[in-house]
N, C-alpha and C positions, 0 to 999 in steps of 0.2 A: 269864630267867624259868625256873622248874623244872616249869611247867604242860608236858603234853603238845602242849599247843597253844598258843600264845599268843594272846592278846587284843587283838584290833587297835585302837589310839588313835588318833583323831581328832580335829583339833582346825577345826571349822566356822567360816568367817569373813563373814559376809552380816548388813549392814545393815539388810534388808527382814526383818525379824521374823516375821511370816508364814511366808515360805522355810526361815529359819534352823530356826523350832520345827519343820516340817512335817519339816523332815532330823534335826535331833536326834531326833524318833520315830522316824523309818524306818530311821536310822543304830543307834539302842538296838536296833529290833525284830529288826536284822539281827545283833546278840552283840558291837557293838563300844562300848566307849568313848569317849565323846562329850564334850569341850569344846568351850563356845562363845565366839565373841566377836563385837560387832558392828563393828569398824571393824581397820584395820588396827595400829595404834598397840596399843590392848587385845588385840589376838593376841601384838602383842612383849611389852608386859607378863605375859601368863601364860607363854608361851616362856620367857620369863627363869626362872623358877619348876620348869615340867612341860617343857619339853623332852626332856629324857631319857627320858621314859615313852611319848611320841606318836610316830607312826609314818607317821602323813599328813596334809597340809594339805588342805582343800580348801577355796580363796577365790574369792568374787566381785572381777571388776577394778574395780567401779564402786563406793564405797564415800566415804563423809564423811570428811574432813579431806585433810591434802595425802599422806598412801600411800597409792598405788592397790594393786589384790590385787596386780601385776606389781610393783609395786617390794616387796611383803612377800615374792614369792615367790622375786625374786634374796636378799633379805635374809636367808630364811631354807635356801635354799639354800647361800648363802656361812658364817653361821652355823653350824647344824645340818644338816649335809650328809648326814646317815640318815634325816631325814624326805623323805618322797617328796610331789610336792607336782600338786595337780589345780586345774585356774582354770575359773570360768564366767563365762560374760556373754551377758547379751542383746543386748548393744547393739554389742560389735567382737568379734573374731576375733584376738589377740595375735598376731606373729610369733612363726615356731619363733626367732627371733633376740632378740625383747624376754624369752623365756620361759627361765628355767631349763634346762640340760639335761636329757634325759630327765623332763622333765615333761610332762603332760598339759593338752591344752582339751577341753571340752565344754560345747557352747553351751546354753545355753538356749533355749528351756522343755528341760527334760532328765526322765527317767524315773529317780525315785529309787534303783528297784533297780537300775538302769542302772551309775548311780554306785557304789552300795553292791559293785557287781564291780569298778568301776576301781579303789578303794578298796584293795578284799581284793586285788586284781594289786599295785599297785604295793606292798603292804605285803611280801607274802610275795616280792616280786623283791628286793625291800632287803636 
């Protein structure tokens, strides 16, 4: 990028609609680049596409159809290995062992701006 800064790309992956939009605002309000997708399958569909442009995943584990957020976030870890990748849930706690290396959990109910710093961390560590 030839910005002085770069623009951090996200690409959101939660089911629950509500969640998702309330992040893509706070995610926009915070200067970053926001893709969304609601299930894990449609996060690899646009991957296939924007990969190269996005710089953090951040998914829920609990999610419709058979990829949970943990199996998109070895996927896209193994994949795309400069996206840096963050998991939520309300419902379990992942092992550091089911999880990607150097990836992040934070559970739920979480503090948007919370995330929006794990975010800008893990993008500007990449």
């Amino acid at each position: 990028m030839n910005h002085s800064e770069k623009t951090i790309a996200v690409i959101i992956v939660e089911d629950e609609s509500i969640l998702r939009m309330l992040a893509v605002l706070a995610f926009g309000d915070a200067g970053f680049e926001v893709v969304e997708a609601g299930n894990a399958q449609e996060a690899i569909n646009i991957l296939e596409t924007k990969a190269d442009g996005l710089h953090v995943l951040f998914t829920d584990v609990h999610m419709p159809g058979p990829l949970t957020g943990v199996h998109l976030a070895n996927h896209v870890r193994d994949r795309w290995p400069w996206i840096s990748v963050l998991v939520t849930s309300g419902r379990c706690a992942p092992t550091a062992q089911e999880l990607p290396r150097g990836s992040r959990f934070v559970p739920k109910p979480y503090d948007l701006a919370a995330i929006a710093g794990h975010i800008k961390e893990l993008a500007e560590a990449a």
